[in-house]
C-alpha positions in Angstrom: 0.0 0.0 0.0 3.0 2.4 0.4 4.2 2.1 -2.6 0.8 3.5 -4.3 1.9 6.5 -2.2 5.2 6.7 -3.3 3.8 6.1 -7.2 1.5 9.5 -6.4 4.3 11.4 -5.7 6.2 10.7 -8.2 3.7 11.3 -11.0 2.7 14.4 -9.4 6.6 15.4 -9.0 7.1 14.7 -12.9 4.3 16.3 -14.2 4.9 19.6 -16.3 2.5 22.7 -16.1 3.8 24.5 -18.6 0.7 23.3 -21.2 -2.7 23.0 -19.6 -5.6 21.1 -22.0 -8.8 24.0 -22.6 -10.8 21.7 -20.0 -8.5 22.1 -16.7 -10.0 25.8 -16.9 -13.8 24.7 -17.2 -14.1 21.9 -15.1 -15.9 22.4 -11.7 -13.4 21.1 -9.1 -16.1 21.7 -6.1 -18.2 18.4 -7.4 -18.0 15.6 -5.1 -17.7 13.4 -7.8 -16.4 14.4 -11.0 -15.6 12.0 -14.3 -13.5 12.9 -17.1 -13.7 10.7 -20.2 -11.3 10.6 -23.4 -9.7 8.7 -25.9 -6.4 7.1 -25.4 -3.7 10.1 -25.5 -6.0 13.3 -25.0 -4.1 14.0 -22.1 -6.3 12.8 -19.0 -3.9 11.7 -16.8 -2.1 15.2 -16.9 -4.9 16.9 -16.9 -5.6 15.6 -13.1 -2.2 15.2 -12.1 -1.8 18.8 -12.7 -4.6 19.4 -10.8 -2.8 17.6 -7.9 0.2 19.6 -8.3 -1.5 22.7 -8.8 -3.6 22.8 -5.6 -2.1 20.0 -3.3 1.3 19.4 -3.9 2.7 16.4 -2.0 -0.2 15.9 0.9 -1.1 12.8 2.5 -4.8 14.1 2.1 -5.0 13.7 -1.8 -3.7 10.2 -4.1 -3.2 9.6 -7.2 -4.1 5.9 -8.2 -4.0 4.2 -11.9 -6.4 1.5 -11.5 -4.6 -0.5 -13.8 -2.0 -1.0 -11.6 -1.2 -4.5 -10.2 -1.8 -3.9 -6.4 -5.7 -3.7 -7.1 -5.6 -7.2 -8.9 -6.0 -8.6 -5.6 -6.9 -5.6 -3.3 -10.3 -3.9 -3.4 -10.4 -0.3 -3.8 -13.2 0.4 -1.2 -11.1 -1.1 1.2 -7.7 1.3 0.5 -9.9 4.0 0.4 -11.2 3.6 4.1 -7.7 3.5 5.3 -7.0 6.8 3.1 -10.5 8.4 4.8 -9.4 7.1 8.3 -6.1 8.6 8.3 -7.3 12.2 6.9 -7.6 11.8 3.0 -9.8 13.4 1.4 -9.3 14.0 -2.5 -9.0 10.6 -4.5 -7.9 10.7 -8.3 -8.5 7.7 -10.0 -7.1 6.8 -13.9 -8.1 3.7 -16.1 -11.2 3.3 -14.2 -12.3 1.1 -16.8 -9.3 -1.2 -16.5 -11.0 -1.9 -12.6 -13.8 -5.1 -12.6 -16.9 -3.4 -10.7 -15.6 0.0 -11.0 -19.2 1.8 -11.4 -20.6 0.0 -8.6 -17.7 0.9 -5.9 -17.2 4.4 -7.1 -21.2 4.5 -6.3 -20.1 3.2 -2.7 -17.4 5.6 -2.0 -19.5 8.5 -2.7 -22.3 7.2 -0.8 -20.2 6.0 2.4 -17.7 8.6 2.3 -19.6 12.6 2.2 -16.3 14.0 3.1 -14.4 12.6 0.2 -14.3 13.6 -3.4 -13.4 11.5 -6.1 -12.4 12.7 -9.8 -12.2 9.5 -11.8 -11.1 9.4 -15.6 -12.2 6.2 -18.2 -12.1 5.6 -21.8 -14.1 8.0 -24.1 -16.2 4.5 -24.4 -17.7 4.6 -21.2 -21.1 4.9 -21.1 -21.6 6.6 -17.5 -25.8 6.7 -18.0 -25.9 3.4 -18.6 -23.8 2.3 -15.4 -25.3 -0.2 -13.1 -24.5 2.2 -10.5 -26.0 4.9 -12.7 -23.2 6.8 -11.9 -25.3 9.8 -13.5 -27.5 11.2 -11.0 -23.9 11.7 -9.2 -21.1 12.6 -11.4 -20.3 15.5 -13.2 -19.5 14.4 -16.8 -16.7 15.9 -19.2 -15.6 14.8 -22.5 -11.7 15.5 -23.6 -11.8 15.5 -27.1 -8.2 16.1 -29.2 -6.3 19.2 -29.2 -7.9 22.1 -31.0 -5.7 23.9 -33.6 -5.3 27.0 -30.5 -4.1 24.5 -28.5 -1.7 22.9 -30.6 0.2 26.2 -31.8 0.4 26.9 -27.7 2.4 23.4 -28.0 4.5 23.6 -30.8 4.9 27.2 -30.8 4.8 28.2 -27.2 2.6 31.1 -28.0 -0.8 31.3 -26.4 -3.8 33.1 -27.7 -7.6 33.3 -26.2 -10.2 30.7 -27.3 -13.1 32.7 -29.2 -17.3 31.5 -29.3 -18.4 31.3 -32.7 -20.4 34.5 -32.6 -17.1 36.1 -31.9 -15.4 34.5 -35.1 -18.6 35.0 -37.5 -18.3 38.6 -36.7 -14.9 39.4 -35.8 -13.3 37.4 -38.4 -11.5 40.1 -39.6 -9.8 41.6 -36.7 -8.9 38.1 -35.0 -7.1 37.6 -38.2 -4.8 40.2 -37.8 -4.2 39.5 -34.3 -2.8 35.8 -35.1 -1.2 36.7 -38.6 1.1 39.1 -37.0 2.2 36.6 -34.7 2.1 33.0 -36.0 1.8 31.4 -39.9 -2.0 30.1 -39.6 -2.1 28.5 -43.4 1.6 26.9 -42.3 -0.2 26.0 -38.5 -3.8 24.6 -40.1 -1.5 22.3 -42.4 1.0 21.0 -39.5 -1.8 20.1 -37.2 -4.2 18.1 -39.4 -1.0 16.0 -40.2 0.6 15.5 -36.4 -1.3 18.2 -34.2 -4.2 16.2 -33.1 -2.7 14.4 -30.2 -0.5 16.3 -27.5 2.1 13.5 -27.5 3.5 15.1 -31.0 5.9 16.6 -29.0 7.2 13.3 -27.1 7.2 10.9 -30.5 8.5 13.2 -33.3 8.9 11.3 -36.6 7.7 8.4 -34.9 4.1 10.4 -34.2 2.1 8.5 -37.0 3.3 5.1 -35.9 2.4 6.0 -31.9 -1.4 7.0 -33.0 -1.8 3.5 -35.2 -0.4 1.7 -31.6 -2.8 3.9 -29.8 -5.4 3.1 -32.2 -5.4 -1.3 -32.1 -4.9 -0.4 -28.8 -8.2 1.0 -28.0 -9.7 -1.3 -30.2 -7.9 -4.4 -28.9 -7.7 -3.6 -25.0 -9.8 -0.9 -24.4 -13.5 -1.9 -26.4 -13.2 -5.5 -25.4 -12.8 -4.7 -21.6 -15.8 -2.1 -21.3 -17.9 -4.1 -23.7 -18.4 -7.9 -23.9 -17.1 -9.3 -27.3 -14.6 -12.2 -28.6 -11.8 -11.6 -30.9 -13.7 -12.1 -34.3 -15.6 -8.8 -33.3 -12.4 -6.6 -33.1 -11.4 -7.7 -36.8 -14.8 -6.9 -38.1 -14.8 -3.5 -36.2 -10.9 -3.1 -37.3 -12.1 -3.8 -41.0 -15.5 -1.6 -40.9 -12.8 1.6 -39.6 -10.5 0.5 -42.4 -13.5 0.8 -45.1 -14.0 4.0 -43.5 -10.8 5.4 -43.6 -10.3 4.9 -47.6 -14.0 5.8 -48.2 -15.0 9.5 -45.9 -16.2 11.2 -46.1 -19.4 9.1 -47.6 -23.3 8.5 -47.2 -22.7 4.8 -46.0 -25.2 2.2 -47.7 -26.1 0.3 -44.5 -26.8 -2.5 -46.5 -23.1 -3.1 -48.9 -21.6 -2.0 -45.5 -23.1 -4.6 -43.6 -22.6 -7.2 -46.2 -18.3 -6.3 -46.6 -18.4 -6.8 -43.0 -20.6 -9.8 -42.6 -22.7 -9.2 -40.2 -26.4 -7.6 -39.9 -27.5 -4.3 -39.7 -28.2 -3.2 -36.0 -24.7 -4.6 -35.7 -23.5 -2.2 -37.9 -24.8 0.3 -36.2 -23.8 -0.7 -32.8 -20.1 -1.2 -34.2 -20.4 2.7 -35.9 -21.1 3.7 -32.2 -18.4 2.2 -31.0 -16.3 4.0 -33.3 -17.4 7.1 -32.5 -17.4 6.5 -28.8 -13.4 5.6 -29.2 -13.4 8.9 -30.8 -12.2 7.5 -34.0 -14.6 8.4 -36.2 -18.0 11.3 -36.8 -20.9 10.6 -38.0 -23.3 13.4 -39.3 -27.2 13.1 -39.2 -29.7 15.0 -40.1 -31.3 17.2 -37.5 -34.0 15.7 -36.6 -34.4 15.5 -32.6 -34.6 11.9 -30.9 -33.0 10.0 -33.1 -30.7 6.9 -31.4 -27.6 5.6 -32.4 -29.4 2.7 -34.1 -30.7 5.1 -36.8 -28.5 5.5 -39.7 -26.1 8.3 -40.2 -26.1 10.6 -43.3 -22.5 11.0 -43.6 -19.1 9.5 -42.0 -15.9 11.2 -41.3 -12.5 9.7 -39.5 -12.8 11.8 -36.4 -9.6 14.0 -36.8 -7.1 14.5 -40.0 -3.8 12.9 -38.1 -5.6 9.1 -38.4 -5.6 9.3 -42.3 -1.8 9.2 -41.7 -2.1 6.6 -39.1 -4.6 3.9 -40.9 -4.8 4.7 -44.4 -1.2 4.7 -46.2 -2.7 7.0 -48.8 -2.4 10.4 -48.8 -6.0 11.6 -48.1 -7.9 14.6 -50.6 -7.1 18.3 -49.0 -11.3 18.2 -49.2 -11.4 15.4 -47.2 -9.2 17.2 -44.3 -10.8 20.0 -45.2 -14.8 19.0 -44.2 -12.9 16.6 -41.0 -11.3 19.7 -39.5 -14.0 21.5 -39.6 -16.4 18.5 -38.5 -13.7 17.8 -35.5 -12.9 21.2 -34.2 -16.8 22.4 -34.2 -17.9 19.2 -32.5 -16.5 20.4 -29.3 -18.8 23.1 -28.4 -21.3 23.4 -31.3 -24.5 20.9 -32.6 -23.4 20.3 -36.3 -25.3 18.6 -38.4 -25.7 17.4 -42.3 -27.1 20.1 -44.4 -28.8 19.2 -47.8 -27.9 23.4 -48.7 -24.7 23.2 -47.9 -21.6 21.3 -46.1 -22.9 21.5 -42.4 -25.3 22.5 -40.5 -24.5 24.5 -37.2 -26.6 24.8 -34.0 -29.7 24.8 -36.1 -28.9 28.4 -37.3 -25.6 28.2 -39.6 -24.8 27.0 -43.0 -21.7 26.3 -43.9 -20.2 25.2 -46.9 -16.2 24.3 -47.3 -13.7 24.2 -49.8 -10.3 26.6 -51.2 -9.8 29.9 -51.8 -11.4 29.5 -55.4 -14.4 28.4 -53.8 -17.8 30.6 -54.6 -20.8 31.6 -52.7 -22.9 29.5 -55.6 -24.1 26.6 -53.2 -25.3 28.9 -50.9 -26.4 31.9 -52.5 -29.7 33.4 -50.9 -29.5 31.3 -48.1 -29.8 33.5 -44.9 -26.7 32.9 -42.2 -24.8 31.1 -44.6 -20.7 31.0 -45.0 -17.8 29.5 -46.5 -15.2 28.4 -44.4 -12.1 29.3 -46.7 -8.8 27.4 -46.7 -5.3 29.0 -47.7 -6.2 32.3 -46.8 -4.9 34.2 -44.0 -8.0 36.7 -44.0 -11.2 36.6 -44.6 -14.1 38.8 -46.0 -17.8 39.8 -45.6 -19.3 35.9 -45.0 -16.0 34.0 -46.1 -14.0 33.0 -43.2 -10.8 31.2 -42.9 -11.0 27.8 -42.3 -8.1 27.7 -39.8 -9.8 30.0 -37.5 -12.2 27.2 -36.6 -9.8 26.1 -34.8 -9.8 28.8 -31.8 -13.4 27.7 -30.5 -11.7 25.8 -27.6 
């Protein structure tokens, strides 16, 4: 047990807080019980351990614990917990929840047993907290960490930091933002960097190796990470592995349900269930048509590889500049926006916006007359009037 002490101190010790993710900032450390979900590599385990460092520092009343780690293969968390509560703890960060057999259920117990403890947890973006048999809820506050937004990465590779902006502020500020950044950083150079390497904020750590890292990351989630949050045998993983592979040489596409499930072999609601999966891991986006209610089971109109850096990673081909185009914009909006598929243009945002997306050559054709309609433009520093340059999507977070 002292060596889980020891383990905390050390990964608090090492951690850097020179780069903080967008999400340290909006997160509501006062909950009692607070879960963080993200794909492999987003940067959840910094994220809290800076936390630690931050506003504890080395204190026998907060721990850091990676629930993956060997001393919990035959130790029960409750019961380490009550001999952290009993001698004066009282802030519990737990990692790779998911990696714990009846994690839901004791997390349920702790906060229930324990009032004067709070526990932040983090899991795989594949967790479904609702659907907990702890219904976990009612209790915990829930954030998402999706990949680095194209601000974020030019704080990274860069080291120059600039204010996130609401979409309001870019649809009518275009202009002067643009001005702002251009005197400071290349954007067109930036936008092009980051849909290559930028997604992920261990760039830094794997250089030329990057692309390789993200396709271990990625048959890592699929191989590990699926299989011990959701119950399924080996033959599963290759027909999920083949249906992203399909993907990744066709997006972005209207899927026919039908050929897709028959390349796959397997049936329809399977399909479907395997396509959430996907997006769950945060490895691909679908697009539907706004129409409220509709479940995971109903079909989706489009399908995009969830950022531009796993083209590199999964499909040896060099993928269209339209097709990074539409995924950047998909990815970095997804965030903080409801987009949807448009039959006027591109995308459709928060039920207001159309937008359409393409080069500097592109015309206002496709959406001409259509009221709060733009072009987001790519290889332009500046924009004008409603077209907007695409990179700048890439500040909302």
């Amino acid at each position: 047990m002292e060596n889980l002490f020891d383990i905390s101190a050390k990964s608090i010790q090492g951690v850097s807080l020179d780069f903080k993710r967008f999400l340290y900032t909006e997160i509501n450390w006062e909950r009692r019980l607070i879960a963080i979900k993200g794909a492999r590599g987003t940067g959840k385990t910094t994220l809290i351990l800076q936390f630690l460092k931050e506003n504890f520092g080395l204190t026998d009343e907060a721990i850091y614990l990676s629930l993956d780690h060997i001393y919990f293969s035959d130790n029960r968390l409750i019961d380490f917990v009550d001999h952290f509560v009993k001698n004066g703890g009282k802030y519990l960060f737990l990692d790779e929840v998911h990696k714990y057999p009846g994690w839901s259920q004791e997390i349920k117990n702790l906060y229930d047993q324990y009032p004067e403890l709070k526990v932040i947890f983090t899991g795989s973006s594949v967790l479904e907290i609702d659907k907990s048999k702890a219904d976990l809820s009612r209790r915990a506050m829930l954030y998402t960490l999706p990949s680095l937004s194209l601000r974020e990465f030019v704080e990274l590779q860069y080291g120059i930091s600039f204010p996130s902006f609401t979409l309001n502020e870019i649809l009518n500020r275009h202009k002067e933002i643009a001005a702002e950044f251009s005197s400071k950083i290349k954007p067109v150079k930036a936008f092009n960097e980051f849909n290559r390497f930028g997604a992920y904020p261990f760039f830094k750590e794997t250089g030329e190796d990057y692309h390789h890292h993200l396709e271990r990351i990625v048959n890592l989630m699929l191989e590990t990470d699926l299989p011990g949050i959701i119950n399924m045998d080996y033959s599963s993983i290759v027909k999920i592995k083949k249906l992203l592979y399909i993907i990744s040489h066709s997006v972005p596409f209207k899927p026919n349900i039908s050929e897709l499930s028959r390349k796959i072999g397997i049936v329809r609601d399977t399909l479907l269930r395997y396509l959430h999966y996907l997006e769950q891991a945060q490895l691909i986006l679908s697009l539907n048509s706004p129409v409220k209610g509709l479940s995971y089971m109903s079909k989706p109109a489009k399908l995009y590889l969830n950022n531009g850096n796993l083209f590199y990673a999964i499909n040896p081909n060099i993928p269209e500049k339209g097709t990074l185009r539409e995924t950047f914009f998909l990815n970095q909006l997804s965030a903080k926006q409801q987009v949807d598929y448009s039959k006027e243009g591109d995308f459709r945002v928060d039920d207001q916006y159309i937008f359409e997306i393409g080069g500097k050559n592109k015309t206002t054709y496709q959406i001409s007359g259509l009221e709060n309609s733009f072009l987001a433009i790519d290889d332009v520093e500046y924009g004008y009037k409603n077209r907007i340059p695409l990179w700048m999507f890439g500040f909302l977070y």
